[in-house]
Residue, then its C-alpha position, 0 to 999 in steps of 0.5 A: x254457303x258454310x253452315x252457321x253451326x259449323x261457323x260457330x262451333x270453329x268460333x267455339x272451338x278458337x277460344x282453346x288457343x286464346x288467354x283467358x281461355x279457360x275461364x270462358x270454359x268454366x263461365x260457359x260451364x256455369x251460365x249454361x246450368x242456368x240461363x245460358x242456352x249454350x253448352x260447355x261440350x264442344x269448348x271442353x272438347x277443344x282444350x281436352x284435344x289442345x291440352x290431352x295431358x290437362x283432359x281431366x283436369x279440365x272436366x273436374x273445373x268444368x264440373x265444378x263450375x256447372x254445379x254452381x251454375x246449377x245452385x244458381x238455377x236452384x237459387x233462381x227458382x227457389x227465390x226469384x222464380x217471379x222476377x227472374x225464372x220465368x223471364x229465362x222460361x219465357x225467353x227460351x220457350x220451356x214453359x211445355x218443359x217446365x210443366x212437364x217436369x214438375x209431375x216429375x219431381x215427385x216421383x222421379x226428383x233425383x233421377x230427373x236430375x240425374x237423366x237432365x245433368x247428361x243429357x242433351x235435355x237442357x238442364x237449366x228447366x230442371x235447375x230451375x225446376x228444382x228450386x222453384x218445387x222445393x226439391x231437396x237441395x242436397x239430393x239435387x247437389x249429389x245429382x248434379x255431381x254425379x250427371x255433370x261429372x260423368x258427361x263432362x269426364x266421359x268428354x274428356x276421357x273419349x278426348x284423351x284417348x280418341x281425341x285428334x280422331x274424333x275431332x277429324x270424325x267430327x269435322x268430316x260429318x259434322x252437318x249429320x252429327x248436328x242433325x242427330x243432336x238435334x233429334x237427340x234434344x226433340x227426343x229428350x223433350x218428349x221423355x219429358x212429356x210422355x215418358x216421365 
């Protein structure tokens, strides 16, 4: 039986070679930093191994677009904390998250960004986070630029150079590299609540 993430990440993957392409790449980018449980990354990645020419191109619009997602986080958590922020924590179970990250803020405020905005930490507890804490807003936009930027151009200059490589790489041992993202997202779970 096929795993059903490798069914879906081929799914994901398919959207590279149809219209209107790009512009589920950049909603996905968007929603993700606020709501959406899924990240942009691999269907970045399958534009990058399309398109190499365009690889940087596609990270500045897939930039671009989380960090208005993530305003939109900011956003939700700022003035609908009540009637749609805890809706979204409830429905995906980040409530443990969401309290671990608020002892955060203010210590660590722009460096929880920072650590949320590249890693497999999901960024929307954080966009939220923000928001709802009051978190200066401009300091939370330069984070957001600097972690979504640096993951989503190290994405596309990995793809540029090692792309058809990598994509083999990725096909071949794909079940493990599943496994060890989801043991990188229990391990950003428990920096936030034990390391932070």
């Amino acid at each position: 039986m096929k795993n059903p993430l490798k069914s879906l990440y081929d799914w994901v993957l398919s959207w590279a070679e149809k219209p209107g392409g790009e512009a589920a790449l950049y909603s996905l980018a968007f929603a993700e930093s606020s709501f959406f449980p899924v990240p942009p990354d691999p269907l970045l990645i399958a534009f990058c191994l399309s398109k190499p020419d365009r690889s940087l191109n596609f990270a500045l619009f897939t930039t671009i677009f989380s960090v208005i997602g993530g305003m939109l986080g900011y956003l939700i958590g700022f003035a609908l904390f009540e009637i749609v922020g805890k809706p979204i924590l409830n429905f995906y179970n980040y409530w443990d998250a969401y309290n671990n990250v608020k002892s955060m803020f203010d210590t660590y405020g722009f460096i929880a960004v920072l650590i949320a905005g590249f890693t497999p930490i999901p960024y929307k507890v954080f966009t939220i986070a923000s928001g709802s804490l009051y978190f200066n807003f401009p300091l939370f936009v330069l984070a957001s630029i600097i972690s979504r930027g640096a993951r989503f151009f190290l994405v596309s200059i990995i793809m540029f150079f090692f792309g058809k490589p990598a994509k083999e790489f990725i096909d071949k041992y794909f079940d493990w590299l599943s496994l060890a993202f989801v043991v990188l997202l229990i391990a950003g779970f428990l920096v936030i609540k034990y390391a932070l």
